[in-house]
Every structure is written in C-alpha cells, then in structure tokens.
C-alpha positions as CSV (number, residue, x, y, z in Angstrom):
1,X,8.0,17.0,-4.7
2,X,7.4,16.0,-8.3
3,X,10.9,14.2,-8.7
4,X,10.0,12.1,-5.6
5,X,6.6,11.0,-6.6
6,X,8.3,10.4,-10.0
7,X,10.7,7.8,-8.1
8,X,8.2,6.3,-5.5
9,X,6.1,5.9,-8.6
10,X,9.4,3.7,-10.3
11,X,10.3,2.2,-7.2
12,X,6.9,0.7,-7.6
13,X,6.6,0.0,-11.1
14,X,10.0,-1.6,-12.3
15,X,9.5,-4.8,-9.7
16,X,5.3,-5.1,-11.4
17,X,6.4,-4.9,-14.8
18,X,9.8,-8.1,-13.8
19,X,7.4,-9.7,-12.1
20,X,4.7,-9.5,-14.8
21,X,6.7,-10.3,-17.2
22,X,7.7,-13.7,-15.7
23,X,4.3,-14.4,-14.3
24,X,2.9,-16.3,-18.1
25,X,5.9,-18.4,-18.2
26,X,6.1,-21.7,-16.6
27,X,8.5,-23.2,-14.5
28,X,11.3,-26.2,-16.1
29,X,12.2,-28.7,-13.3
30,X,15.0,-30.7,-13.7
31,X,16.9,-33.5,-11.7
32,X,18.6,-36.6,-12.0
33,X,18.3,-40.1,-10.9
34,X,20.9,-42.8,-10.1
35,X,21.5,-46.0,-8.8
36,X,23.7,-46.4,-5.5
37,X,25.6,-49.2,-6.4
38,X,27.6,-49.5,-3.0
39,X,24.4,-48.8,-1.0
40,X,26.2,-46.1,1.0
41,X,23.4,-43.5,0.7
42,X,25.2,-41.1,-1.2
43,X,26.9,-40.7,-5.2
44,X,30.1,-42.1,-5.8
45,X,32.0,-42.4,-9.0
46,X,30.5,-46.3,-9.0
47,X,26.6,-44.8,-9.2
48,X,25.4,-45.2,-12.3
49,X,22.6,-43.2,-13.9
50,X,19.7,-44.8,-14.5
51,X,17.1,-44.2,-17.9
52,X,13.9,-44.8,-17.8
53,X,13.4,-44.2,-13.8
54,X,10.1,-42.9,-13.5
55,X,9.9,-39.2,-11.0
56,X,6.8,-37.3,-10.3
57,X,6.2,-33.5,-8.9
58,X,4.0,-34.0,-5.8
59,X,2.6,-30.1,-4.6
60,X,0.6,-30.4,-1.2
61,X,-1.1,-27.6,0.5
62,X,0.6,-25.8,3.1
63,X,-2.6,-25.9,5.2
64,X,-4.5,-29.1,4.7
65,X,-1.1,-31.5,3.5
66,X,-3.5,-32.3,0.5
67,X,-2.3,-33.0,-2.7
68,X,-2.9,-30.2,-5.3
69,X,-1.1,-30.6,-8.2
70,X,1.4,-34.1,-9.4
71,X,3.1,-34.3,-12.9
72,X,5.3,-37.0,-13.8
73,X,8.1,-37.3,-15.8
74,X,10.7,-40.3,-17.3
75,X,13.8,-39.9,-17.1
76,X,16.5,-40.2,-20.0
77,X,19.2,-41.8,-21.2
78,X,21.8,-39.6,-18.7
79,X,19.3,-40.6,-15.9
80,X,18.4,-36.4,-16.6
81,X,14.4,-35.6,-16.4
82,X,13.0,-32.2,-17.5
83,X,9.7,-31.1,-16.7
84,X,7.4,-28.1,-17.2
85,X,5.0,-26.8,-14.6
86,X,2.7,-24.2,-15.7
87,X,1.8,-23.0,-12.6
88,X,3.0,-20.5,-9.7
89,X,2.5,-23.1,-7.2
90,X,3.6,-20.4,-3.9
91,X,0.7,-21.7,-1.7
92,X,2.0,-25.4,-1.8
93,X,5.1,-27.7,-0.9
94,X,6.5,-29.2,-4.0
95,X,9.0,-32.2,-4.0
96,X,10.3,-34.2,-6.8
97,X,9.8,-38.0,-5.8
98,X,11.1,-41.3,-6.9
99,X,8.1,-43.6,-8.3
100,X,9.7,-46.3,-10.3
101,X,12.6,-47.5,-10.9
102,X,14.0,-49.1,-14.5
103,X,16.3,-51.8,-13.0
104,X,14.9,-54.3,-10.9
105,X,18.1,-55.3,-9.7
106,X,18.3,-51.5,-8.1
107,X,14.7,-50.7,-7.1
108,X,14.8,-49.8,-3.5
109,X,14.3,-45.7,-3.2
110,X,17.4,-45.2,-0.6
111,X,15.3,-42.9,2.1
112,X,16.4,-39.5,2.6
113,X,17.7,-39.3,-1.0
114,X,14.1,-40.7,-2.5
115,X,12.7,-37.4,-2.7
116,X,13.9,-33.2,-3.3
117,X,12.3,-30.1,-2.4
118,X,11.7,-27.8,-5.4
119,X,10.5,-24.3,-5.0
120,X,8.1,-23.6,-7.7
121,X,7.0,-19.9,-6.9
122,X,8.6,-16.3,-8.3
123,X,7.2,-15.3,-4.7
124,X,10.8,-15.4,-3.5
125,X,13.3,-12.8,-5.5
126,X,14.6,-16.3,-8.1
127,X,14.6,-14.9,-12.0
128,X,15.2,-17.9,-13.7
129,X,12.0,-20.5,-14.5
130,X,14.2,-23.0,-14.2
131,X,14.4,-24.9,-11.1
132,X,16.8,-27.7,-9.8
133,X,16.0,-30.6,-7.7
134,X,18.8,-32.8,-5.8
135,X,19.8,-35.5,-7.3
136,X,17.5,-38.9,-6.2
137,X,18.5,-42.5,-5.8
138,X,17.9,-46.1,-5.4
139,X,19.8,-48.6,-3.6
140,X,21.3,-51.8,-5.5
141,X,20.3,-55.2,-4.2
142,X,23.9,-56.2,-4.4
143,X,26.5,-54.2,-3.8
144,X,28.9,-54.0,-6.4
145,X,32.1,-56.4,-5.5
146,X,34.9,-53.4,-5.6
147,X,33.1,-51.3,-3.4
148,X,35.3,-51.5,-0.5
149,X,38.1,-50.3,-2.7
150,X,35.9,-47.3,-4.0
151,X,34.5,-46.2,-0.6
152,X,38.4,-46.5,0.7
153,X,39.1,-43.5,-1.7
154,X,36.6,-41.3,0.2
155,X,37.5,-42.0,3.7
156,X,41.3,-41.3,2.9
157,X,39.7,-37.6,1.8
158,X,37.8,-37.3,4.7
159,X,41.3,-37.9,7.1
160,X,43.1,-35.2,5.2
C-alpha cells in the first residue's frame, strides 16, 4: 500500500514541478514576412523577404472576441521577427497579423496568408517557449515580368 501511494503521489508530482518550472518563463514568437511577387498567394523562390514589415500579436477572448493583449514587433533584415510574450495567454485566441508593410510597391496583405494562429499556452503538453507562426505575405502591385516562367516550374511538379 505504501509503494502505491509512493507512486500516485509521483505520478502527481513530476508533471507540477515541469509545469512549474516553465510557468515564469515567457513565450518567444517568431515568424516571417515576405512579399509575393507573382501574386499567386503562396511563396515561391521569386518572394522576397521583406525588412522592416511591421507584425503585431493580437490575443481575443474566447468568450467575448475582445481584445486582451497586442504586442508588436518589426521585422528584420531576413524579413524574421522575434517577439516575447510574458504571459500564459490559454484563455484567448492569439494570431500573428500583418500591420504594415515596408515597400509600398508590395503593400496589399494577400488574404488568407495576412495573418497565423499562434498558440501561446503550456495548457497543451508543448515544452519548448518558443512558438512558430506561418509565414505572412503581401501581394506586389506588379507582378514580376518572369513570373510565368517561375510559376511553370511548379505546375510541371504538380503533373508528376
């Protein structure tokens, strides 16, 4: 009897102690924004990563949709941004979202790739603090002028 209160005891124990000692340290989001320079909705190796493209975290409330917590962040040479949340934020919906762009000749957010889900809770069996948003992108005014040769490449992949 005393060996299995010892182990109900650990069973109960170990996960506290993980979880406590993750539950001070916050959360490092990072993502990446590009320019779709064949506005076909998606990367290609014509995209082009864009510094100085300005993201934000946006965390609603799963109950009233109202905004709880927003962060931004600038992104880098690389088009990389890296930003620290303090905060579990398990009672919210968190997305990365586009909110400016650098190049005014690619400033449209291309919809459906203008924003990424991030989970930002240790409510859900994740280790790591860091967290990884999908990459984000805006669409070029003008396509570029070899992009029917470029988007050639990936419809001969999709036939094989």
């Amino acid at each position: 009897m005393a060996k299995f209160l010892l182990l109900l005891l650990a069973a109960c124990l170990v996960p506290a102690i993980v979880s406590a000692r993750f539950a001070g340290q916050a959360f490092h989001v990072e993502g990446c924004v590009y320019c779709d320079t064949c506005r076909c909705g998606y990367e290609t190796d014509a995209s082009e990563y864009m510094a100085g493209a300005i993201v934000r975290i946006e965390c609603r409330s799963k109950d009233s949709g109202k905004l709880t917590y927003s962060k931004e962040a600038v992104t880098g040479k690389n088009g990389r941004y890296t930003m620290r949340v303090e905060t579990d934020r398990g009672d919210d919906f968190c997305d990365a979202v586009l909110v400016k762009s650098s190049n005014p000749e690619c400033a449209t957010p291309n919809a459906g790739r203008d924003r990424a889900r991030v989970i930002l809770t240790r409510n859900n069996g994740m280790t790591s603090n860091k967290r990884y948003a999908n990459n984000m992108g805006f669409l070029k005014n003008t396509p570029l002028a070899n992009c029917a040769q470029i988007l050639q490449k990936y419809q001969e992949s999709e036939e094989e």
